[in-house]
C-alpha positions as a Markdown table, in Angstrom:
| # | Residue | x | y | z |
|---|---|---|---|---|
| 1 | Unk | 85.7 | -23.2 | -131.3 |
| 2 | Unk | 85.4 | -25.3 | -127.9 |
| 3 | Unk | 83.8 | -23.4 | -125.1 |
| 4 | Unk | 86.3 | -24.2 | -122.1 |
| 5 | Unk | 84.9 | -26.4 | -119.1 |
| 6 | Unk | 85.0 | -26.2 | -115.6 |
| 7 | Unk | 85.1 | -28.5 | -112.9 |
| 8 | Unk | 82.8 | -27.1 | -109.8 |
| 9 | Unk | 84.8 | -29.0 | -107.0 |
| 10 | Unk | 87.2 | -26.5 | -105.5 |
| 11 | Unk | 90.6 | -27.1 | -105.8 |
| 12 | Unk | 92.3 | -26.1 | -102.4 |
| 13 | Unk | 96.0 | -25.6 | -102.0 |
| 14 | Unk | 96.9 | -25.4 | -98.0 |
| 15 | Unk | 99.8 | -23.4 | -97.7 |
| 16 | Unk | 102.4 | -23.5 | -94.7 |
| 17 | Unk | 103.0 | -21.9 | -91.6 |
| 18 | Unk | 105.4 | -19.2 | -92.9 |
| 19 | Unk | 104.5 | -18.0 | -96.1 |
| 20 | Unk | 106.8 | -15.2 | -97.0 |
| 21 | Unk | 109.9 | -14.5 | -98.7 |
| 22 | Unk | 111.5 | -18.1 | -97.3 |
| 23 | Unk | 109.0 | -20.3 | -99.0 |
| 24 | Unk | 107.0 | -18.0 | -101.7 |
| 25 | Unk | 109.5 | -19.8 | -104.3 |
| 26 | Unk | 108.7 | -23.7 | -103.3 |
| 27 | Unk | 105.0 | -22.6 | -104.2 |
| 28 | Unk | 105.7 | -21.5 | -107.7 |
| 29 | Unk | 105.0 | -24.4 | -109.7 |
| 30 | Unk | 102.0 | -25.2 | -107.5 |
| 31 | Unk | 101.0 | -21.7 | -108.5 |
| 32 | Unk | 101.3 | -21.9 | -111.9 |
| 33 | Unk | 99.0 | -25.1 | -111.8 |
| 34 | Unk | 96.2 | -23.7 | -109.9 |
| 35 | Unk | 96.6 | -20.8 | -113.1 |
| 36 | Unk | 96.3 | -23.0 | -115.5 |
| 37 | Unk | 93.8 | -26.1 | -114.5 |
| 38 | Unk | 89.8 | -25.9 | -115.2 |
| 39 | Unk | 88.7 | -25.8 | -111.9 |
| 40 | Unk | 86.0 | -22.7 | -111.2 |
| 41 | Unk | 86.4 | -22.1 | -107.6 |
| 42 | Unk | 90.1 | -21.9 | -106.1 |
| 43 | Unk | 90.7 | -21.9 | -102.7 |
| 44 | Unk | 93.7 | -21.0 | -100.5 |
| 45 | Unk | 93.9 | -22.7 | -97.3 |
| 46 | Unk | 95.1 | -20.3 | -94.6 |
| 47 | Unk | 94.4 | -22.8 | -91.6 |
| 48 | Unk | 98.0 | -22.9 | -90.7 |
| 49 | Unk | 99.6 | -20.2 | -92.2 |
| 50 | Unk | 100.9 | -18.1 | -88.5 |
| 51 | Unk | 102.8 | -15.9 | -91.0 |
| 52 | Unk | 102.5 | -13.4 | -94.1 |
| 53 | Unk | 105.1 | -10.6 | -95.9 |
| 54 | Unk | 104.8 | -9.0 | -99.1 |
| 55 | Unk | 105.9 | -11.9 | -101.3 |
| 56 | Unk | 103.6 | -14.2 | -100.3 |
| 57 | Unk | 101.1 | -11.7 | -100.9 |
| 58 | Unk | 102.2 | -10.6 | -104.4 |
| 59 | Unk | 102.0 | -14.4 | -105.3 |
| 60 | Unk | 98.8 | -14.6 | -104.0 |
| 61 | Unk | 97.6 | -11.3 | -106.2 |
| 62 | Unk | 99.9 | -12.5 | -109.3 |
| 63 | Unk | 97.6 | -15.8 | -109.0 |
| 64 | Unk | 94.2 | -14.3 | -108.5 |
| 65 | Unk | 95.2 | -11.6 | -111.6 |
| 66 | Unk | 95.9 | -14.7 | -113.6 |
| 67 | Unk | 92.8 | -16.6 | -113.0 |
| 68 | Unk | 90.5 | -13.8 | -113.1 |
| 69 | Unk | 91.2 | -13.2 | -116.5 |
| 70 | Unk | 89.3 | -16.5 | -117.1 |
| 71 | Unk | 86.6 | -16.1 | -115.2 |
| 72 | Unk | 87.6 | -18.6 | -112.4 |
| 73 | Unk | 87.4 | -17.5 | -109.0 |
| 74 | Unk | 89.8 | -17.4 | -105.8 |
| 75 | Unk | 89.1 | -17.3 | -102.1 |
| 76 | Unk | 91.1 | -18.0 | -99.1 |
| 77 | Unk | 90.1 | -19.8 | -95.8 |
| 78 | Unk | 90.6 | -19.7 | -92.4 |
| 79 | Unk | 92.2 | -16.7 | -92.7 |
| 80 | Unk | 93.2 | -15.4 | -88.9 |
| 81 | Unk | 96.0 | -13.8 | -86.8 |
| 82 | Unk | 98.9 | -12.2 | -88.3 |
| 83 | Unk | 97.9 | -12.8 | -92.0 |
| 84 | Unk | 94.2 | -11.9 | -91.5 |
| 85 | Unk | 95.8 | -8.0 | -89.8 |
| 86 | Unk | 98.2 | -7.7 | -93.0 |
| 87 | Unk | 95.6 | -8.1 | -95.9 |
| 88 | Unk | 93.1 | -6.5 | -93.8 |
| 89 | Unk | 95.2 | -3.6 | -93.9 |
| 90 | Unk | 96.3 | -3.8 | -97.2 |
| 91 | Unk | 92.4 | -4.3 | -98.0 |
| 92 | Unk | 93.1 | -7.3 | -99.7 |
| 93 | Unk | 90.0 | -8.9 | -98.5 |
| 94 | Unk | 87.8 | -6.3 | -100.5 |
| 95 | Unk | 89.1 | -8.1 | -103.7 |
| 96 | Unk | 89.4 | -11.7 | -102.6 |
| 97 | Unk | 87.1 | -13.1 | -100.5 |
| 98 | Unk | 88.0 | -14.6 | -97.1 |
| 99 | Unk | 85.6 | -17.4 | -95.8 |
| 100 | Unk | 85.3 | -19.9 | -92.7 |
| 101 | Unk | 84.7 | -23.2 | -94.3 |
| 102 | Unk | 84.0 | -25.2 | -97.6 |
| 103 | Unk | 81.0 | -24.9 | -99.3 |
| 104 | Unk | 80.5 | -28.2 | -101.1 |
């Protein structure tokens, strides 16, 4: 049985301004491929995003839930205004961690 690799560089997805109900759906399949590549460390890219609702966060959990399961990891960055007061709330930051920059 083959031990599965992964790759160290982080793969970073930036997603948009609004990320809520509107445009949750055109990130599906970019979802599904962050689930299912060999990368160890994912990264959300919050440097635009002005904008979070439920559905963007659900995906976000749905995808962390996913890779978890294989022992990959996910973080978001730049996480600020409107979105950083939502998951803050919701506490979503004690189970995904939020950073300022890259490590590389």
């Amino acid at each position: 049985m083959t031990k599965a690799t992964y790759s160290n560089t982080p793969r970073v997805l930036p997603l948009p301004r609004d990320f809520s109900g509107f445009t949750v759906d055109s990130f599906r399949d970019e979802f599904e491929k962050l689930a299912v590549c060999d990368n160890t460390n994912i990264i959300l890219d919050f440097s635009e995003t002005e904008f979070i609702d439920s559905s963007g966060i659900g995906a976000m959990v749905f995808l962390y839930k996913r890779i978890e399961k294989k022992g990959q990891n996910l973080a978001l960055l730049k996480v600020n205004g409107q979105p950083f007061k939502l998951m803050s709330l919701l506490r979503v930051d004690k189970t995904i961690p939020f950073i300022e920059q890259l490590e590389l």
